[in-house]
Every structure is written in structure tokens, then in C-alpha cells.
N, C-alpha and C positions, 0 to 999 in steps of 0.2 A: 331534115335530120339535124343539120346546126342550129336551128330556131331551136327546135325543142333541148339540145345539150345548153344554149344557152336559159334555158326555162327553167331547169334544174338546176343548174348551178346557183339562181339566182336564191332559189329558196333552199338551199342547202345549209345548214347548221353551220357553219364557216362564215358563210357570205350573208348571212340573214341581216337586216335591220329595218326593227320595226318601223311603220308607216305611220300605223295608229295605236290609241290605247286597245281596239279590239282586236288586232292581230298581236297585243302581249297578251288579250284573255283566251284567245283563243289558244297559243304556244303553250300559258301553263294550266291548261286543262291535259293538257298530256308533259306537263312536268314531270318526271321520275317514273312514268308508266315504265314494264316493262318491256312492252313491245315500241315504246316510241322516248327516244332520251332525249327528246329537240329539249334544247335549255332557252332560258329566256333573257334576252341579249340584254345586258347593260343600256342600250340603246331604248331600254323601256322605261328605265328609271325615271329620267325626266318627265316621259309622260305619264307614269305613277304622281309625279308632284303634282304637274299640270292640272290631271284629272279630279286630285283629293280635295273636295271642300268640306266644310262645314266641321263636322264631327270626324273625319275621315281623318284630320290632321291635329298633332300632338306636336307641340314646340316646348323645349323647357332648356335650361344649360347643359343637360347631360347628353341627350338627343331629340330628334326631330324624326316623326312618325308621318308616312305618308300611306292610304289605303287605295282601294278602290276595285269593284268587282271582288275578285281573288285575289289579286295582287296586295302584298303586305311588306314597303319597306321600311327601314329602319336606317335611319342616316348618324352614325356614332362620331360626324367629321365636328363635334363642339368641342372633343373632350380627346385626352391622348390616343386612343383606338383607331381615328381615323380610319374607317371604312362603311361601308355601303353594304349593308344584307338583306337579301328579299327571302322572304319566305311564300311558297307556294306549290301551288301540285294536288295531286290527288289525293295522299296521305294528311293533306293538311286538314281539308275537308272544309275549308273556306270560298266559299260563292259567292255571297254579296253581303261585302263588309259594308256596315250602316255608321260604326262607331269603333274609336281605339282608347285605350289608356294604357299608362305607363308605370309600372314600380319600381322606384328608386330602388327601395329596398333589395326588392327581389332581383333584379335587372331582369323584369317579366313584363311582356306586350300583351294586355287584355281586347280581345276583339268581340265587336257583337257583328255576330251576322245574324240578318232577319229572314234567309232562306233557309239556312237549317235550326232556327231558334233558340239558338246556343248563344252562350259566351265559352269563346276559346281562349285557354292562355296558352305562352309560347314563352322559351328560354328566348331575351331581345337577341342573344350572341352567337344564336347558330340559327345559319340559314339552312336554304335549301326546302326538300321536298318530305317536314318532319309531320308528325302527328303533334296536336296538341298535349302538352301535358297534364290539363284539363279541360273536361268538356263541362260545363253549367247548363242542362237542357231545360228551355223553358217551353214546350211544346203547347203547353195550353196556353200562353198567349195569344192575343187576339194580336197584338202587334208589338214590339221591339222597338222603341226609338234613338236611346240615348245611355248612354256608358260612364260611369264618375269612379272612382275610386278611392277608398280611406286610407295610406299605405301606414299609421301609423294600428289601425285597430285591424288591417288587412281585410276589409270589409267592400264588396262590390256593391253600388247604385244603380237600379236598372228603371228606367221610364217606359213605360207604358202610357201614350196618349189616346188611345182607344179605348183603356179599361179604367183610366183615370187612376194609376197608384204607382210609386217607388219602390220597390222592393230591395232589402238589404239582406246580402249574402254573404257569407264567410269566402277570403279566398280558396279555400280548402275544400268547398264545394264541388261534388263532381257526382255523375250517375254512377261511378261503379259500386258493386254490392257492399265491399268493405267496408266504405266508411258509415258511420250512424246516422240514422235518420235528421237528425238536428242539423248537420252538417249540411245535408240537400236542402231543405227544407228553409224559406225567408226569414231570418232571424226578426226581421222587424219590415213594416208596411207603413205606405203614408197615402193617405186618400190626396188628391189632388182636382184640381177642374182648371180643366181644358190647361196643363202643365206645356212649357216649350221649350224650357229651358232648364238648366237645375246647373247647384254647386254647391260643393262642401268645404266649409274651413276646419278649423280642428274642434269647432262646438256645434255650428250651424249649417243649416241645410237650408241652402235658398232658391226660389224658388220663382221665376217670370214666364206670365203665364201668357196666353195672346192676345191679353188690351196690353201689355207691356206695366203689367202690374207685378210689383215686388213684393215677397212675401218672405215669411222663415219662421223655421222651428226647431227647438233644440233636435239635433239628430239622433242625439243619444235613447229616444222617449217613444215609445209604441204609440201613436197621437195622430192626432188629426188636427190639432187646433194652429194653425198658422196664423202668424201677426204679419200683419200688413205694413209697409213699411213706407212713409210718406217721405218723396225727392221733392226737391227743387230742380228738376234739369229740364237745360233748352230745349231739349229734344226728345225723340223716342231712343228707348233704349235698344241697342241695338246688339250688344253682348253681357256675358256677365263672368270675370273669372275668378277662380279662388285655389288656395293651396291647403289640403289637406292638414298640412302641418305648424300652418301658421292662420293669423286669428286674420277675420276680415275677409273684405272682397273690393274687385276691382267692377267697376260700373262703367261700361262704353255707350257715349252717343254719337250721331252725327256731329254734333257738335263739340264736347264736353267730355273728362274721364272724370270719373269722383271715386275716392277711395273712403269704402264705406267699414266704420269699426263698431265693436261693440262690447260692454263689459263682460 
């Protein structure tokens, strides 16, 4: 009998701290249920960093976005706010985040998940166990890779490596009946082959694809004609970053960073 009161206590909501990142997916899959209120311990947060690679993580001076499975935190310790918010649970409707972005403007967290085929957005400043406040369904998809965002024309970038195109959405996107058809619907498409990467400045859309070939095309333009774009660099390219709001992009190699402009 003291074995087992000590077996319960040990997982008891009080005493919990997680072991791994899959005893925090597993906690907020019954986040905010009604019959089970286990919360998911601070003690996860780190392995939310841990876990987040690739597209999963958002860094800029304002905040630092960390995903993974379910799990969505949001680190506001750059800026006065100082605090830590996870968003998660059942209401969220979040399974396996692929990709995040972030609006200044909005102070709004863009997520793709490629289990429900959505992009969801989220207010960044209220956690817990919320619904999105919009859903973007892309169900016909063959696959979901990668998440960019325009925050000055509030325009979503969605990659698809399997059907070979970009699709651009209005934030304002969402399935419910009210808003007009234009509004669901890809305001603009870009054919692409064999796409792996992508990024937007405030004119261009760029584009490296998997020989680590650089490409671009004005964004603004329904098109398919992509210019190729000839480096000098030591190495393979191995990132590519840009600000929606400013002109240009930053070029990472093994080696080497090049910062690349254009008229």
C-alpha cells in the first residue's frame, strides 16, 4: 500500500516534472479537457526549446518562438513583457506543428500543422488551452512544408514540396461562411521545382531549391518565371534569411554569410 501512495503522488499535478518531451505531448493532449485539468509543468518549456528545430523556431528582438508536436511556446523575455506562454490543449487543435511565424504588427503566432492541414493563428499574449482565431484549411494538399509571412501586405506564404507551388493568402483567410470567397481562396501561386527553402523581402520572393540553387521573383506578380541568381560562395548554402519589411536577404554557409541586395 505505501508503494502505491508513493506512485501517486509521484504523478500527481503538484509533483509532476516532466522526464521527456513525450510525457509534455502526452500532458497537453488532455490540457483543459473537462474531465482531466493536468497542466503542463514549466518543466517542459525547456524541452519545447530543446526539441524545436528547423522551421519550428522563430527568433527576432521582439520574441522567440519555440514548437513542437502540440506544444507552442512563446518566449516574450527580449522585450519588457518578460514572460513565458505555451499555448496548448484540445481547443487549440494543434498536433504536429511543421512551421511558425510571427506578426509584429499583429502580435499574432502563425502555425502550420501538417496533421490537420491548417494554418492556425493565435493572439502571441494569451496562453493556455485557446482556440485559434483563425483556421486556413488546406485539406487538398498533398503536403504542407513551410510557413513565411508578409506582415506589411499581411499576406501568408505556404510551400508545398510535393505539388511543387507557393501559395499566397490574405491574413484574413479562414473557412468560416462569412467571409467571401476571395478571402479563402490563394490570392497568388508560384510554380516552383523541387522548392526547400523560401523567403520574402519587401519586393522579393526567394527561393533555394535542393542542388542549393538560388532563385527569385518579384512577389508581387502571378508568374512563374524565376531568375536565377549567380554566388561566389565557398560553400553550400545552408540558410537563407529575410525581413519582410526591409529590402534584401541574408545568405548562410558553412563557411561564409553574404548579404545579398537588389534594386
Amino acid at each position: 500500500m505505501r508503494v502505491l501512495i508513493l506512485f501517486s503522488l509521484f504523478y500527481s499535478g503538484s509533483l509532476f516534472s516532466a522526464a521527456s518531451i513525450d510525457q509534455c505531448i502526452l500532458t497537453a493532449e488532455n490540457h483543459g479537457h473537462h474531465y482531466d485539468a493536468t497542466k503542463v509543468e514549466t518543466s517542459c518549456y525547456e524541452l519545447i526549446r530543446q526539441s524545436a528545430s528547423g522551421f519550428q523556431k522563430f527568433e527576432s528582438l521582439e520574441v522567440s518562438i519555440f514548437a513542437y508536436s502540440n506544444l507552442l511556446l512563446i518566449d516574450y523575455k527580449k522585450n519588457d513583457l518578460d514572460k513565458e506562454i505555451l499555448i496548448t490543449g484540445d481547443q487549440t487543435l494543434l498536433k504536429n506543428i511543421k512551421a511558425v511565424a510571427y506578426s509584429k504588427v499583429l502580435d499574432r503566432v502563425f502555425v502550420l500543422d501538417t496533421d490537420k492541414k491548417s494554418v492556425f493563428s493565435f493572439q502571441a499574449n494569451r496562453g493556455g488551452n485557446i482556440a485559434p482565431k483563425r483556421t486556413l484549411l488546406l485539406d487538398k494538399a498533398m503536403s504542407l512544408d513551410q510557413l513565411r509571412i508578409d506582415d506589411a501586405n499581411q499576406e501568408l506564404y505556404v510551400l508545398s514540396t510535393q505539388e511543387n507551388w507557393i501559395k499566397v493568402f490574405k491574413y484574413k483567410a479562414d473557412i468560416h461562411n462569412q467571409l467571401p470567397i476571395h478571402d479563402i481562396t490563394a490570392q497568388r501561386s508560384f510554380t516552383v521545382n523541387n522548392g526547400q527553402n523560401f523567403v520574402v523581402d519587401i519586393r522579393k520572393l526567394y527561393l533555394l531549391d535542393g542542388n542549393g540553387q538560388l532563385s527569385r521573383i518579384d512577389k508581387s506578380q502571378d508568374q512563374n518565371s524565376f531568375e536565377a541568381i549567380s554566388l561566389s560562395m565557398q560553400s553550400e548554402i545552408l540558410n537563407i534569411k529575410a525581413d519582410s519589411s526591409k529590402l534584401g536577404i541574408t545568405i548562410i554557409s558553412e563557411l561564409n554569410t553574404l548579404e545579398l541586395f537588389h534594386e
